[in-house]
DOLOGU-577453 format. One record per residue (C-alpha): chain; residue number from 1; x, z, y; residue in one letter. Coordinates in nm, 2 decimals. Example, Ala and Ser with C-alpha at 12.3 -4.5 7.8 and 13.67 -1.06 7.14 Angstrom:
% residues 2
A	1	1.23	0.78	-0.45	A
A	2	1.37	0.71	-0.11	S
END
This chain:
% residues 259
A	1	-1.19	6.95	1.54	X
A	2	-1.36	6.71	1.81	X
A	3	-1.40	6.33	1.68	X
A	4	-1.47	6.07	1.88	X
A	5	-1.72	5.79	1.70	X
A	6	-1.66	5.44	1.83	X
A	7	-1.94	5.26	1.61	X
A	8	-2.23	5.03	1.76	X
A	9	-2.44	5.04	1.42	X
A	10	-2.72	5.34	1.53	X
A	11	-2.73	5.42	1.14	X
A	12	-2.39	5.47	1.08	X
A	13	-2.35	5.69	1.35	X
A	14	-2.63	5.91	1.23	X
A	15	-2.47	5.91	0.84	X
A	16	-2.12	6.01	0.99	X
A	17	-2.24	6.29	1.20	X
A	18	-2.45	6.43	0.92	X
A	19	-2.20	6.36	0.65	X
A	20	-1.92	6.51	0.88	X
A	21	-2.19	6.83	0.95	X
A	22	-2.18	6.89	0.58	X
A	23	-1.81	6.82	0.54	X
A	24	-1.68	7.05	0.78	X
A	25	-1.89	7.27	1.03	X
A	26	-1.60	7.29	1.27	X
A	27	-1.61	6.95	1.35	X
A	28	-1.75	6.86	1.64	X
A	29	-1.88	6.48	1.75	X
A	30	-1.80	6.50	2.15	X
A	31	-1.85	6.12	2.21	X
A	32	-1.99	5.85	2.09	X
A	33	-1.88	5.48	2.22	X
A	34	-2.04	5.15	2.08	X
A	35	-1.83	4.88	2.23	X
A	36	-1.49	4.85	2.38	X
A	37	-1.53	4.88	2.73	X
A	38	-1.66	5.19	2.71	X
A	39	-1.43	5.32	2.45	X
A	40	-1.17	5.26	2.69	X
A	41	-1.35	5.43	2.99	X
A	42	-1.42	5.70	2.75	X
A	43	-1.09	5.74	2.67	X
A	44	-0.93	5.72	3.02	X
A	45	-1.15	5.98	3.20	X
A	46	-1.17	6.25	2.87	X
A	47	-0.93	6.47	2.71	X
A	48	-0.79	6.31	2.35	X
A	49	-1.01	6.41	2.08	X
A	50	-0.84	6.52	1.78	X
A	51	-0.95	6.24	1.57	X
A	52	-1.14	5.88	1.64	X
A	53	-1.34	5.70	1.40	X
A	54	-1.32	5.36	1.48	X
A	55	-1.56	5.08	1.36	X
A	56	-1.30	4.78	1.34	X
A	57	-1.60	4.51	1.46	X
A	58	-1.76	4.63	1.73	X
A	59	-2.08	4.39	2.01	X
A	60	-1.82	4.28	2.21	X
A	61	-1.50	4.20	1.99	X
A	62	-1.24	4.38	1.77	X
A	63	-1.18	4.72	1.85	X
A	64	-0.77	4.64	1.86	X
A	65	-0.86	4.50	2.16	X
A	66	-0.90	4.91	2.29	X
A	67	-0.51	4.98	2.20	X
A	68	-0.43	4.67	2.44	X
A	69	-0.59	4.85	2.74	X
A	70	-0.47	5.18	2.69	X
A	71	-0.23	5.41	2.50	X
A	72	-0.44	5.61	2.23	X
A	73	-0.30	5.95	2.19	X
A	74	-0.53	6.04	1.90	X
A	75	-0.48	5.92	1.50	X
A	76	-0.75	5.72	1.37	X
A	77	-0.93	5.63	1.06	X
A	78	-1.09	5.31	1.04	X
A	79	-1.42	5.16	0.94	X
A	80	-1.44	4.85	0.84	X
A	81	-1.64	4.62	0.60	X
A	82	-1.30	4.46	0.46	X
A	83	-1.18	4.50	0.09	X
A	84	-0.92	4.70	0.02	X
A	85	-0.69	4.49	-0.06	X
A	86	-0.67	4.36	0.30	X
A	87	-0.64	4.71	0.39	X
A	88	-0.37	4.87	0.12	X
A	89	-0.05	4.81	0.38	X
A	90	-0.20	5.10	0.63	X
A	91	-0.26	5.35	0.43	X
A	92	0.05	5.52	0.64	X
A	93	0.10	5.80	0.92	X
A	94	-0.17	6.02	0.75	X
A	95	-0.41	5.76	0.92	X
A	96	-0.66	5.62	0.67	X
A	97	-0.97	5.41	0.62	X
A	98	-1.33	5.43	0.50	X
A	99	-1.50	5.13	0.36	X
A	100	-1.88	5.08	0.47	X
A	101	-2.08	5.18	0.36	X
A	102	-1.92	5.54	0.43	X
A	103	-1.93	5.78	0.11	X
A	104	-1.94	6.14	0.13	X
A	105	-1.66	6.14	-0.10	X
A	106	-1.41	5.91	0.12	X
A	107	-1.47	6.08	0.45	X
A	108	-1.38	6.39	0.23	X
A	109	-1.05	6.26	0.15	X
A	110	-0.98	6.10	0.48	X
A	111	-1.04	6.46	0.62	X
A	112	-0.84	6.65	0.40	X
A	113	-0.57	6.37	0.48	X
A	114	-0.61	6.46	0.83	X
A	115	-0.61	6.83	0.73	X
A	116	-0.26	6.81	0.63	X
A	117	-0.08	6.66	0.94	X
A	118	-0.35	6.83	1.19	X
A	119	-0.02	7.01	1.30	X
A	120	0.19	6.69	1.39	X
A	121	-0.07	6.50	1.56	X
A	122	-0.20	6.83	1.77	X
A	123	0.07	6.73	2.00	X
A	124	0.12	6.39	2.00	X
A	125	0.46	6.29	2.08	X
A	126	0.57	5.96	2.23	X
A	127	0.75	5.86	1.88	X
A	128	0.39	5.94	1.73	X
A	129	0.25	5.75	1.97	X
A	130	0.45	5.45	1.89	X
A	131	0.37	5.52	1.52	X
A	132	0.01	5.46	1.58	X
A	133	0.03	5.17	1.78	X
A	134	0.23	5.01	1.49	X
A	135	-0.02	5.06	1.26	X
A	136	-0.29	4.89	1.49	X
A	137	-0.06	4.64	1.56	X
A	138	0.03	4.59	1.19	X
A	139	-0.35	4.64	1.10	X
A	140	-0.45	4.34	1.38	X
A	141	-0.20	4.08	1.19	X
A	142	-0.39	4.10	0.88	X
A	143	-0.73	4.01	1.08	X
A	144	-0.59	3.77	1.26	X
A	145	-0.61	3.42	1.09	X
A	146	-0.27	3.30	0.96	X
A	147	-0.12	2.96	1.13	X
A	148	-0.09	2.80	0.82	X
A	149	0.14	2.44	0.82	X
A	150	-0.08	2.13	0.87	X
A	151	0.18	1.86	0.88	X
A	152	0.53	1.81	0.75	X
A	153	0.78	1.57	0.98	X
A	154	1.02	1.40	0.69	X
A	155	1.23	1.10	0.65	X
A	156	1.15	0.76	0.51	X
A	157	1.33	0.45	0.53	X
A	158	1.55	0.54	0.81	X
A	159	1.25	0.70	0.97	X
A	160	1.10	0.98	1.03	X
A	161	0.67	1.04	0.95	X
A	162	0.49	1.28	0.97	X
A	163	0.27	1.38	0.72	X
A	164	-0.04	1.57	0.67	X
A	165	-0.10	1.86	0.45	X
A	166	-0.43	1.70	0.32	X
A	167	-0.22	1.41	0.14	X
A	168	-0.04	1.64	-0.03	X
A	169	-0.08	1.65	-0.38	X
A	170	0.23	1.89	-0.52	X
A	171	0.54	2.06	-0.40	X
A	172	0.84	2.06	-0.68	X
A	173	1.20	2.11	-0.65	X
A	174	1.47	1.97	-0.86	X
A	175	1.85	2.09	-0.80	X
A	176	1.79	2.31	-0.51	X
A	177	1.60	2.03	-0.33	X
A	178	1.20	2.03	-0.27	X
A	179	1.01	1.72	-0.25	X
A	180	0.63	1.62	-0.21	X
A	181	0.42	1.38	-0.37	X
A	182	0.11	1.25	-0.19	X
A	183	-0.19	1.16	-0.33	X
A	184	-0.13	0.81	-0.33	X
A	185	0.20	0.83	-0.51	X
A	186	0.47	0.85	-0.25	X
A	187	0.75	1.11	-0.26	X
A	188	0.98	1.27	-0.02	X
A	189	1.27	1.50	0.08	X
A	190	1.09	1.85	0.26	X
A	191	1.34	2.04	0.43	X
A	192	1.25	2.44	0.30	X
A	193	1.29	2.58	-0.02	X
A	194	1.00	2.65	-0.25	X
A	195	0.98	3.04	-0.14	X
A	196	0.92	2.91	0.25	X
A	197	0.69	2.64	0.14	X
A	198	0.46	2.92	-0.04	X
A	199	0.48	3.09	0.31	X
A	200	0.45	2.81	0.49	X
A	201	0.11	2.69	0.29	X
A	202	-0.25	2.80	0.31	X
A	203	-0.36	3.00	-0.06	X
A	204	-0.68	2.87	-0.04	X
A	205	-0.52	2.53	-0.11	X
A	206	-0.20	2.54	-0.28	X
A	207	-0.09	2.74	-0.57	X
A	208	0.27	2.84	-0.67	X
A	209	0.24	2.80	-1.03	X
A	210	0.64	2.87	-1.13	X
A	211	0.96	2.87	-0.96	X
A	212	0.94	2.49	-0.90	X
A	213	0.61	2.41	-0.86	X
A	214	0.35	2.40	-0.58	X
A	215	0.01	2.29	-0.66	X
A	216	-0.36	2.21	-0.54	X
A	217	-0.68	2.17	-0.72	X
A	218	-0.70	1.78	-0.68	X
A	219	-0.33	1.76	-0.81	X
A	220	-0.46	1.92	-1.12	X
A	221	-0.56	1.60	-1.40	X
A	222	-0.55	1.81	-1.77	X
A	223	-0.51	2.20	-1.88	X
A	224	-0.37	2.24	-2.26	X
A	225	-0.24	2.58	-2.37	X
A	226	0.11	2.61	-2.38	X
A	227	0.35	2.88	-2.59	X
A	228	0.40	3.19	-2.51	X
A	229	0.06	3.28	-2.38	X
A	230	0.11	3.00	-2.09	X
A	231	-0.04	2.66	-1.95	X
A	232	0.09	2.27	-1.90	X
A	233	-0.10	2.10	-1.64	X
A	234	-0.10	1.70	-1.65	X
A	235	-0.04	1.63	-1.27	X
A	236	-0.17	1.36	-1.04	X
A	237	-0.03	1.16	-0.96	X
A	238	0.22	1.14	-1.27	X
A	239	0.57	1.31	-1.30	X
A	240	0.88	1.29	-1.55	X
A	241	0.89	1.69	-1.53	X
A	242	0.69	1.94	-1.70	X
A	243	0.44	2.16	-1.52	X
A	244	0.39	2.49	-1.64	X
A	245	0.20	2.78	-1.52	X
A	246	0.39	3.08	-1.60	X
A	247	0.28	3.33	-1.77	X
A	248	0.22	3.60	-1.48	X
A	249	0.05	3.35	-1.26	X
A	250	-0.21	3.24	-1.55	X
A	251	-0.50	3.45	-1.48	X
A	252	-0.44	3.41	-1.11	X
A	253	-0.44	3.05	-1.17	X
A	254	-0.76	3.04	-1.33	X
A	255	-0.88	3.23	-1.05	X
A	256	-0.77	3.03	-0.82	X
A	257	-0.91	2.68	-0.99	X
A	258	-1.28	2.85	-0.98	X
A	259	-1.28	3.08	-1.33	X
END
């Protein structure tokens, strides 16, 4: 088996070519590339290795950047620093990843993954091709930092304002209709429904608490326990309508407010 190593981190170079050495004695390290110009030179004037592992942050940018300048024929298992729940939707295509630092154990498994599917990616086939590329493209979105909403255009008094996501205390809905209050007590009409809104809205701010209710921390005025294992919040400022956290979103909730 030859395996290309894209890493620029001396170190882990050294542990994956000794770890692979006692892994499996037929596998052979033919390059090693630590940025992503040469990566891409590498790959254009050798032969496809049978496998690549690929740092994800490489000196000179993300190594997605590589699968914009060329087609990569080979499968590839990441490396990367990220948790795994950032990672859990690419676990596909008998391509896998190892967390750093890399355990024996892990490169084991990735191997014997590999093992398994040798056959199908021995000659890669356009369709396969295409299946890698999805993955990378798939993998690339999660990295890439989200466009959260920062403003909301709404009507008021025959007008429309727009208004920023900072003044925004809460999102509610009432009848199939979603409104906002603002910090300073003023309410409209928001044209999405309370799933696009939770889309829509960064996590690091605002909360979806229950069916109806969108919250953030500063919106928060009093936590009582509530029946059946769940929460009322006192919201700021005030509203005629109870706000309760339901009962699968209370740990997350206390997570979320700094537990």
């Amino acid at each position: 088996m030859n395996i290309l190593i894209v890493e620029d981190e001396d170190l882990a170079v050294d542990k994956l070519k000794a770890t692979l050495a006692k892994l499996d004695h037929q596998a052979r390290v033919i390059g090693i590339t630590s940025s992503i110009n040469a990566t891409v030179n590498w790959l254009a004037t050798n032969p496809s290795p049978d496998l690549i592992l690929m740092d994800i942050e490489l000196a000179d940018g993300q190594s997605f950047e590589i699968f914009d300048q060329l087609r990569v024929k080979s499968p590839v298992i990441f490396i990367t620093s990220y948790d795994e729940y950032a990672l859990r939707a690419f676990k596909v295509n008998s391509i896998d990843y190892l967390l750093k630092p890399v355990q024996k154990e892990d490169l084991n498994t990735a191997l014997d993954k590999y093992s398994v599917f040798k056959e199908t990616f021995s000659q890669v086939t356009e369709t396969q091709a295409v299946n890698i590329e999805k993955l990378v493209l798939e993998l690339q979105s999660q990295f890439q930092p989200k466009d959260y909403r920062k403003r909301f255009l709404v009507k008021h008094v025959q007008k429309l304002v727009s208004v920023e996501v900072g003044a925004i205390s809460y999102f509610f809905s009432e009848e199939r209709i979603s409104f906002f209050k603002t910090h300073d007590d003023k309410q409209f009409i928001v044209d999405y429904n309370m799933d696009e809104l939770e889309e829509l809205l960064d996590p690091a701010s605002f909360f979806r608490i229950s069916r109806s209710f969108i919250i953030t921390v500063k919106s928060v005025n009093q936590i009582s326990d509530y029946f059946g294992h769940r929460l009322a919040l006192r919201l700021q400022p005030n509203l005629n309508k109870e706000s309760i956290v339901s009962r699968e979103k209370v740990q997350a909730f206390k997570v979320w407010m700094g537990k």
